[in-house]
MITORKE-103328 format. One record per residue: residue in three letters; x, y, z of N, C-alpha, C in turn. Coordinates in steps of 0.001 Angstrom, whole numbers, plus 500000, padded with zeros to 6 digits. Layout:
BEGIN
ALAXYZXYZXYZ;...
# end
This chain:
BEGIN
UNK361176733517057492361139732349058373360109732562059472;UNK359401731455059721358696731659061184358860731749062327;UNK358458733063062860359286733179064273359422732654065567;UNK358121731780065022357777730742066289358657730137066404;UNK359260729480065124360285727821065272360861727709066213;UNK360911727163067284361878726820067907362939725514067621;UNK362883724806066661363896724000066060363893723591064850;UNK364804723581064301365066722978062773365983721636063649;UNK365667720307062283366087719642062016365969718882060528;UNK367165718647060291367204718093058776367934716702058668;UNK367436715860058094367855714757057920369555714950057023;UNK370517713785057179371143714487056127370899713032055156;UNK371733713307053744371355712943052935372833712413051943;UNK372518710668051764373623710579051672373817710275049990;UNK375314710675049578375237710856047806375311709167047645;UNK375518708862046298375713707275045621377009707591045795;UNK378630708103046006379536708071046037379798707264047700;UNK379130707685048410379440707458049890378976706003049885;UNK377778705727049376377041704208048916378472703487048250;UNK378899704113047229379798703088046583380955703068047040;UNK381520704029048048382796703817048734382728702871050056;UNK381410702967050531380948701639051564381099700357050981;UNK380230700296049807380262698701049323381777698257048503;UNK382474699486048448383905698641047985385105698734049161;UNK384745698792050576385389698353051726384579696972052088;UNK382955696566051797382479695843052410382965694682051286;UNK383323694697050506383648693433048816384728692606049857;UNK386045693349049708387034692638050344386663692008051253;UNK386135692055052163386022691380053932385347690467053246;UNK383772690701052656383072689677052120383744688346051637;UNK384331688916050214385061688329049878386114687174050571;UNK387036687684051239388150687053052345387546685933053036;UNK385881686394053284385443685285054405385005684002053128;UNK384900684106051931384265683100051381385725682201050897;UNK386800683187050580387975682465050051388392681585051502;UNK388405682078052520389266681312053892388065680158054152;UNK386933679949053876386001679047053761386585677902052437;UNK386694678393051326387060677365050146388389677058050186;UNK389234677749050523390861676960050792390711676225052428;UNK389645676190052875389899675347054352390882676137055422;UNK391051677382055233391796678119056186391608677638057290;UNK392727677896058306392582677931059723391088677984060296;UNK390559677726060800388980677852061264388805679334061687;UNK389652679544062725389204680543063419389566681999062864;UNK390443681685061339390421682850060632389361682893060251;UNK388304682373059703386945683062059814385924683859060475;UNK386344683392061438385862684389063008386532685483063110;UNK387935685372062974388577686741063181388112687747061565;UNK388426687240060601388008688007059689386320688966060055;UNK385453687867060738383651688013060975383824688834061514;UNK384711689302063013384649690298063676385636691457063351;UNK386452691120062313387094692567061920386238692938061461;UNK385282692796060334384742693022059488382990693703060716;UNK382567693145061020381862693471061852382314694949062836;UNK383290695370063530383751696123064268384180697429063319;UNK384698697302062147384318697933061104382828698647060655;UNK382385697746059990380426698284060108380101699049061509;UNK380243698316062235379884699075063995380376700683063934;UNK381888700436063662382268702054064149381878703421062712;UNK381940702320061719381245703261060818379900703630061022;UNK378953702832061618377640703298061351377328704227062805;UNK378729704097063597378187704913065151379154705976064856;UNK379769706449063681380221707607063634378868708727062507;UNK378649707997061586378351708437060832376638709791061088;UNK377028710660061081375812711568060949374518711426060486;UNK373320711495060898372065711076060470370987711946060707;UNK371222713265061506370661714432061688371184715568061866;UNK371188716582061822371416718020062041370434718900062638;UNK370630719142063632369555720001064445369786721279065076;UNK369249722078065161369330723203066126368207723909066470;UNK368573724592068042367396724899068859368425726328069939;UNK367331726822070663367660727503071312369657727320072639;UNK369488725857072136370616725812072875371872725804072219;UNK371721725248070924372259725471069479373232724551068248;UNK373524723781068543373659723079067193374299721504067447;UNK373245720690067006373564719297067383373410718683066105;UNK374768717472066316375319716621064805374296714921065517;UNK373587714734065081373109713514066229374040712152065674;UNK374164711345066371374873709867065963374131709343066286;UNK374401707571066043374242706380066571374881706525068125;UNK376115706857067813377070706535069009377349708075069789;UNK376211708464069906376709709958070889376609711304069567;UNK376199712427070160376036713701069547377187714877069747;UNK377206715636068384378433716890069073377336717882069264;UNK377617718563069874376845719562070341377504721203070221;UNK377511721892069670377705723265069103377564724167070116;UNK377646724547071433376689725458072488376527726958071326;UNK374853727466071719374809728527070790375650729867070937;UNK376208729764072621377274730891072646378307730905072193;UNK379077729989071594380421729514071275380274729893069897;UNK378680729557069035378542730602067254379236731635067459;UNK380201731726066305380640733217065936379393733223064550;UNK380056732639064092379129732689062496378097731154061968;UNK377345731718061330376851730269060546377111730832059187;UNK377112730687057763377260730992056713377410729896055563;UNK376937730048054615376538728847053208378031729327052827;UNK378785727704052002380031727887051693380286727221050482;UNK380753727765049482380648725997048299382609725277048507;UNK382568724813047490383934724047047738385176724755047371;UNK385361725733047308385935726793047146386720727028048381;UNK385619726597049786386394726805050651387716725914050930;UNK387899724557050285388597723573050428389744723851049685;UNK390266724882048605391473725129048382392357725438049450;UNK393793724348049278394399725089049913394521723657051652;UNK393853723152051310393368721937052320393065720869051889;UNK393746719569052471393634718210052438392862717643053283;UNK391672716843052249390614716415052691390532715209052180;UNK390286714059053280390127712624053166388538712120053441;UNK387874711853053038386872711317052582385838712513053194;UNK384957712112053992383894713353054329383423713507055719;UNK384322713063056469384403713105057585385778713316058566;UNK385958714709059160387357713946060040387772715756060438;UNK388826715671061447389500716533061386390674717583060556;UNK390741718492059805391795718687059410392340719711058850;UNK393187720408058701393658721768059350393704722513057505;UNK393432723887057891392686724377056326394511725247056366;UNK395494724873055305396625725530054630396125727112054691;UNK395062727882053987395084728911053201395514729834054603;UNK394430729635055981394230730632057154394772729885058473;UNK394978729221058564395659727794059273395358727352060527;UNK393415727770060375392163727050061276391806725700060885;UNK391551725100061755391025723509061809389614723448061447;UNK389317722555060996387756722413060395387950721185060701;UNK386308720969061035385802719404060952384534719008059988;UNK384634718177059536384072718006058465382916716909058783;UNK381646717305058436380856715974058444379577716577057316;UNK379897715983056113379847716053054962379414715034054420;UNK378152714313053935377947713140053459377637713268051528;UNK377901715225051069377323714712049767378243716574049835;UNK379224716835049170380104718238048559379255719059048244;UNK378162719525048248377196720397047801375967720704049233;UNK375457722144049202374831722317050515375657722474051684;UNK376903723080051256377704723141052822377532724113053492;UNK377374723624054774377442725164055475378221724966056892;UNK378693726465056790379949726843057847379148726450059239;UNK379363726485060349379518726984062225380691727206062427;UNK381256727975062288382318729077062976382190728887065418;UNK383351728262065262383120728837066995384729730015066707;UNK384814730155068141386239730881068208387582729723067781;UNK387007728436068293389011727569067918388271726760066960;UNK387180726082066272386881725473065357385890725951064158;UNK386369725718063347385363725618062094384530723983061954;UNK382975723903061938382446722875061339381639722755060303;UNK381988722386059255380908722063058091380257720891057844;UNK379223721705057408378297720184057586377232720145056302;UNK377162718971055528376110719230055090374874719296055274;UNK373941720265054431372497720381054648371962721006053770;UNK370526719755053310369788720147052171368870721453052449;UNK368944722319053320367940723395053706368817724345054266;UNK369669724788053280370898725927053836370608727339054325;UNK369718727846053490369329728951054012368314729037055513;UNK367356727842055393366746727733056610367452727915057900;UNK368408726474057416369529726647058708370610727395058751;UNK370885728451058259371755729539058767370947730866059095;UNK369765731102058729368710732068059129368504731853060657;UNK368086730403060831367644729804062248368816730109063131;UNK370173729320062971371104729892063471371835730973064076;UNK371708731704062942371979733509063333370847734176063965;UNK370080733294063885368998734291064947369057733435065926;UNK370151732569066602370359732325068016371330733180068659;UNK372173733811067874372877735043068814371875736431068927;
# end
């Protein structure tokens, strides 16, 4: 690696599963608003449906991960809606993990909090595609994250402690 770098960043990268689990939450709402249009529904159930459906999209697209970065200060998840931030003193470990690590733990889609059965540490997950995972270890959390440049970014990493 080059010793100059002072930052990696990687886009992340999202699978056709995450694509097709979006567009079959977005069918229904769609849907709902065209049926409450052809039965003459209440009026303003259309509006309310527009803005469930809307406030939905919103909080999905201001949760959802769209970079991975790290630098001398040390490891940032970037959002729409605000960044987590990793401080580089709080690394115990960075380390490449495959899904192996998930025995033993219940996991709901690819994002979220939730507590690993086998060692009975919490992980957070921000995961847009099961392949390319890699650990950040602090002392009270585990975060995995995906990233198409695993070795880059756990080389870069461990050479922030």
């Amino acid at each position: 690696m080059d010793s100059h770098k002072e930052r990696i960043s990687i886009k992340f990268h999202w699978n056709a599963t995450v694509w097709i689990v979006t567009a079959l939450v977005a069918v229904p709402f769609i849907a709902l608003s065209f049926l409450t249009e052809a039965y003459s529904a209440v009026g303003w159930m259309k509006y309310l449906l527009a803005a469930i459906f809307l406030v939905v999209i919103l909080i999905v697209v201001g949760v959802m991960p769209i970079r991975l970065e790290a630098d001398k200060e040390g490891v940032r998840l970037r959002r729409v809606l605000g960044s987590l931030t990793i401080p580089a003193s709080a690394i115990v470990e960075c380390k490449r993990i495959d899904n192996s690590y998930f025995h033993g733990s219940t996991k709901a889609f690819s994002i979220g909090k939730i507590k690993r059965s086998s060692n009975g540490r919490w992980y957070t997950m921000y995961a847009t595609e099961f392949k390319n995972l890699v650990l950040v270890q602090t002392e009270r959390m585990d975060y995995i994250f995906s990233c198409t440049k695993q070795d880059e970014f756990v080389e870069f990493v461990n050479g922030l402690k």
